[in-house]
C-alpha positions as CSV (number, residue, x, y, z in Angstrom):
1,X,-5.4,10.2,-14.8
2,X,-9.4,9.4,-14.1
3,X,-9.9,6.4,-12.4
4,X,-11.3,4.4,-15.7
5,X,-14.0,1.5,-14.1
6,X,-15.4,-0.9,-17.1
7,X,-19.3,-1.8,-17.0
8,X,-18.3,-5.0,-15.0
9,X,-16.5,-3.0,-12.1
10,X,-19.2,-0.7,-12.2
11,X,-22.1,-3.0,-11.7
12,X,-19.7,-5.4,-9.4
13,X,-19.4,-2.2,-6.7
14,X,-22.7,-1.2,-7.1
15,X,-24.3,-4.5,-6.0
16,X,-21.9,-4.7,-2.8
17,X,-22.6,-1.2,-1.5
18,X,-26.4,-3.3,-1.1
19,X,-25.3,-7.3,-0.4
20,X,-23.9,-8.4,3.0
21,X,-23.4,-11.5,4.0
22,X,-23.8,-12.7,8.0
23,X,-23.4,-16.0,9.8
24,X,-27.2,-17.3,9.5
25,X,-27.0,-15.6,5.8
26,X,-24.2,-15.5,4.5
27,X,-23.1,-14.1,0.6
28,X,-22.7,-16.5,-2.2
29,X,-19.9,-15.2,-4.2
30,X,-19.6,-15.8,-7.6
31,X,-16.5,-15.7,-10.2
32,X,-16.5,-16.3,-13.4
33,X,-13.2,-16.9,-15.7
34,X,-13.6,-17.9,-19.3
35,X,-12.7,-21.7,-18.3
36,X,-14.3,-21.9,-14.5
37,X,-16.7,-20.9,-11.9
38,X,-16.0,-20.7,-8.6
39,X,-18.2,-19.9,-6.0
40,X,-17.6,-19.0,-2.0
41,X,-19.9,-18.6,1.1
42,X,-18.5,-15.9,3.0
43,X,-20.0,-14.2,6.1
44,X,-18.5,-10.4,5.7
45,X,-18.9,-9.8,9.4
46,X,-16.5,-11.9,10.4
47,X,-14.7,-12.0,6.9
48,X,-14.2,-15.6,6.5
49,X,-15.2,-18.0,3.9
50,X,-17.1,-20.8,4.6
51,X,-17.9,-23.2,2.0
52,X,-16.4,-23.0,-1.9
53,X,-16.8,-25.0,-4.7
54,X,-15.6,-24.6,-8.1
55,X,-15.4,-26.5,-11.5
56,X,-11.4,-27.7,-11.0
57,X,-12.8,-29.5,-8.1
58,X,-11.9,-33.3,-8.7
59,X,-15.9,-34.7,-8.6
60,X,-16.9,-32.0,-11.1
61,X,-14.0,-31.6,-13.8
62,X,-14.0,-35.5,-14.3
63,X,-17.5,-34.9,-15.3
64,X,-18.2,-34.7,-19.2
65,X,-20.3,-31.7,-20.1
66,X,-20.6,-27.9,-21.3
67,X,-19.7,-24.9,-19.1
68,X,-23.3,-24.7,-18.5
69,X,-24.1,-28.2,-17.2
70,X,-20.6,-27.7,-15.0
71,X,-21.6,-24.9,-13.5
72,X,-25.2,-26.6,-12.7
73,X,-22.7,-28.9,-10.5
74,X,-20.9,-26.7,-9.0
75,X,-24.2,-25.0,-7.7
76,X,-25.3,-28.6,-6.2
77,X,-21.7,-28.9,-4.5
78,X,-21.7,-25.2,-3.0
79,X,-25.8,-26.4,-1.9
80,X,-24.6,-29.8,-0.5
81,X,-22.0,-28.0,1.6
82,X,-23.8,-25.3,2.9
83,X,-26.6,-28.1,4.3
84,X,-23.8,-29.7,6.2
85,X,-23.0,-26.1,7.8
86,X,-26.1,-25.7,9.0
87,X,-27.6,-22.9,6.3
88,X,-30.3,-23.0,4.4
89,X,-30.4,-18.9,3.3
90,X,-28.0,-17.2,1.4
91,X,-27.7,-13.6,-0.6
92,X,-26.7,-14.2,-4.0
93,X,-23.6,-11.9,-5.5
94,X,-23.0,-12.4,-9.0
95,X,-20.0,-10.3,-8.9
96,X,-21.1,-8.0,-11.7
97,X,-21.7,-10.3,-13.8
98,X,-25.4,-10.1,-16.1
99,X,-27.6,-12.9,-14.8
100,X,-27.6,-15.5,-17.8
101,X,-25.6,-18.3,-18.6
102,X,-23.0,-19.8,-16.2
103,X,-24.5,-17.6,-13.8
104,X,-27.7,-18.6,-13.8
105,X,-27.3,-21.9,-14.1
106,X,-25.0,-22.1,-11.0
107,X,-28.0,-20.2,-8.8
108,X,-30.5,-22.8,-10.2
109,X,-28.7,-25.5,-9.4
110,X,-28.1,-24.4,-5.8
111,X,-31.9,-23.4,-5.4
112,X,-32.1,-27.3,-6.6
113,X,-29.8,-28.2,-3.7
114,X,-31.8,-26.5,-1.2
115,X,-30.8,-22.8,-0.8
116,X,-33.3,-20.0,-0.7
117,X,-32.0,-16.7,-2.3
């Protein structure tokens, strides 16, 4: 049997063969579930993650507000902790995922917390 990839997969590999992440620039990794969003700096040389945040973090899933605004948070949090490491530049992975939505509003809120994608 074929190997069967959905459009997801398929876009998901295609943007990794191009984004690497290294210790001054790491990856910001982004999943999305139907409930959550979690995102990861991870530097792929030394394959370690750095920083996460996520929306089941305490701070942010006592907050009231849509997916949307939640995921703005999350974006702040994953900025906030990436300025305590030291890193100010990132590449952006939305892990196949169309940039709209929970996505976007995640990468706006970390521009608003200082990174540069």
């Amino acid at each position: 049997m074929a190997n069967i990839l959905t459009k997801n997969e398929k876009r998901r590999f295609r943007i990794r063969k191009v984004v690497k992440g290294v210790a001054i620039r790491p990856r910001l990794s982004v999943f999305r579930s139907n409930s959550d969003i979690y995102a990861q700096l991870i530097d792929d040389t030394k394959g370690l993650t750095l920083a996460s945040a996520s929306s089941r973090d305490k701070d942010i899933n006592a907050q009231k507000g849509t997916k949307i605004e939640k995921s703005k948070l999350v974006g702040n949090a994953i900025a906030r902790k990436a300025a305590e490491l030291g890193i100010t530049s990132i590449v952006f992975d939305r892990g196949g995922k169309l940039y709209h939505g929970r996505i976007k509003a995640l990468a706006e809120g970390a521009r608003e917390g200082g990174l540069q994608f």
